[in-house]
C-alpha positions, -999 to +999 in steps of 0.1 A: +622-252-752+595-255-729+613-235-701+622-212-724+583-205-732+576-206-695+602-178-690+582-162-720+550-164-707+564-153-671+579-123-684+541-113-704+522-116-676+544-094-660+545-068-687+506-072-686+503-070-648+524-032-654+499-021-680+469-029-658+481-012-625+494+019-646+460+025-658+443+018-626+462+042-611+461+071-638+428+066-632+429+073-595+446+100-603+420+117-625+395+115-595+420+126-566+408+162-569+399+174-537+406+140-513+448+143-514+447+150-475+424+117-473+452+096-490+480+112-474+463+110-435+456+071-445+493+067-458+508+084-427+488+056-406+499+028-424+533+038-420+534+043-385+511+009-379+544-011-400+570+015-379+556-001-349+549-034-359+590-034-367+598-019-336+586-047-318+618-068-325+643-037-338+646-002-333+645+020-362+667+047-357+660+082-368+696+084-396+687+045-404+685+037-437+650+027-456+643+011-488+607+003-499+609-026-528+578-016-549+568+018-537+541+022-558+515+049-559+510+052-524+543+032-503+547+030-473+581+052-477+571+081-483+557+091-448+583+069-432+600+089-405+638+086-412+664+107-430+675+084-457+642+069-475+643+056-514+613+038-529+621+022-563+594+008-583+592-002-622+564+029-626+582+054-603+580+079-629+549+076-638+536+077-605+564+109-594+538+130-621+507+111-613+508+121-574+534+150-570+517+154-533+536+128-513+560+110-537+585+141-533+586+128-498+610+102-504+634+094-534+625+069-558+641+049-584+625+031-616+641-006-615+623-038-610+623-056-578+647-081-586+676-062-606+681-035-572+707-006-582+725-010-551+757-021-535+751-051-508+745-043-476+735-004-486+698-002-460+695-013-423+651-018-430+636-030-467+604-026-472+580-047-494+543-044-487+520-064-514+543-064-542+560-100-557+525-115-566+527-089-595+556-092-605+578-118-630+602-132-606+591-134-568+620-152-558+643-130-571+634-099-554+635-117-523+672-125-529+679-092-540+666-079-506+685-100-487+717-090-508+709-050-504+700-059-465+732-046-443+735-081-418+716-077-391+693-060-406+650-060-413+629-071-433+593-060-435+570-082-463+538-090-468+521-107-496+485-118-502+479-153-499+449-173-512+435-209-508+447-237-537+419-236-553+427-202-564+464-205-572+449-233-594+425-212-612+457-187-617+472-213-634+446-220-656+441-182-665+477-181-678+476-212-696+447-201-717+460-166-721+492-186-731+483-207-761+465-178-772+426-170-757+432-137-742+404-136-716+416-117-690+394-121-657+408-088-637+421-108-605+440-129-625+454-104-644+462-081-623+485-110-606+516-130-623+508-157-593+480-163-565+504-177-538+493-204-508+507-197-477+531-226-483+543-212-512+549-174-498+572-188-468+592-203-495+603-175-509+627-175-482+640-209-483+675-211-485+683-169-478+705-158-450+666-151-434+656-153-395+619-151-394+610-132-359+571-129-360+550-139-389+510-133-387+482-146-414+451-134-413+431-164-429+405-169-403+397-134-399+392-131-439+371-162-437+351-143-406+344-112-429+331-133-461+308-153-441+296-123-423+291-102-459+259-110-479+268-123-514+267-105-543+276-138-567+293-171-567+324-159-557+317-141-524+301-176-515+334-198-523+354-176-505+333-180-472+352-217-474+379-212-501+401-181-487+407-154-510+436-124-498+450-132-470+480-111-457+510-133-449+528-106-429+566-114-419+595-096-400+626-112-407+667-102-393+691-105-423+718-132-410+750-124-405 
């Protein structure tokens, strides 16, 4: 019974988690008017910075085949310089009529992360760039990438990561929302789990996974909070208790 309700609860924060970033981003979309080459010059640099940041360890070839996991409104695919790019996402519709400018640039799918619609071994790069922390099951659209991943082939994830204190706090903000309070505080919300470090490398644990270079930015975010004046409580605690991090990790599917 009580997994049962846990799987319950999992699956509303998830639904919720949807709703929120669907009307975040119609709302983005409403005051786009006149900055689409902004967005689109920002999007072509991100892609190239991850193109490169991959090529480090593998070359991507020009025919290679790309899948972003969670394309979202503005993915990483859709300025990502090969011939055979699909982004699928649960919103991918929405967002296909939200920003026609760039999501025409690649194809895109509406499926969640961790039911993929494709044979194994169908893409030689995956793609997922600040996406399980919103979803139901993080675990499971790790597996899924590595069963979609041809051997051999890469990986590019990050997630967010935040100190315990925080993760803690997200627990607490389910709980409540659980037995029935709904007080949504936004970051919470917004987020099915704040992960620790710890917790985002064990995604992996037990895939066919080789981690080749793995980077997290906490003493750089710490850096920036103690070098921004505070605005409340919460800028202060995150000078010492880290709040979005960026795990970042290239990993080779095993043979």
């Amino acid at each position: 019974m009580v997994t049962g309700w846990l799987e319950r609860e999992r699956s509303r924060r998830g639904q919720r988690a949807l709703v929120r970033q669907l009307e975040y981003q119609e709302a983005k979309s409403r005051s786009l008017d006149g900055h689409q080459a902004d967005y689109v010059a920002f999007m072509i640099a991100e892609s190239r910075r991850v193109r490169a940041v991959i090529e480090r360890t593998r070359q991507v070839q020009p025919y290679g085949r790309v899948l972003e996991v969670g394309s979202g409104a503005h993915g990483l695919i859709f300025h990502f310089d090969t011939t055979c790019r699909v982004g699928v996402d649960p919103l991918a519709h929405h967002y296909a009529a939200l920003f026609p400018w760039w999501q025409r640039q690649a194809s895109t799918i509406t499926s969640l992360g961790n039911a993929l619609p494709f044979p194994d071994a169908s893409f030689d790069v995956v793609l997922c760039d600040n996406v399980v922390d919103h979803a139901e099951d993080p675990r499971g659209i790790i597996a899924e990438i590595a069963r979609v991943l041809a051997p051999g082939g890469c990986l590019y994830f990050t997630v967010n990561v935040h100190h315990r204190l925080y993760a803690a706090a997200a627990f607490l903000h389910g709980a409540w929302n659980a037995v029935g309070i709904r007080l949504e505080v936004g970051p919470f919300a917004d987020h099915t789990v704040h992960l620790t470090p710890e917790r985002g490398r064990r995604l992996f644990a037990g895939l066919p996974f080789s981690v080749i270079a793995e980077t997290c930015d906490i003493d750089e975010v710490k850096a920036a909070a103690r070098r921004t004046r505070p605005r409340h409580l919460g800028d202060r605690l995150k000078r010492t208790f880290y709040k979005n991090a960026v795990l970042e990790v290239v990993a080779r599917r095993t043979q």
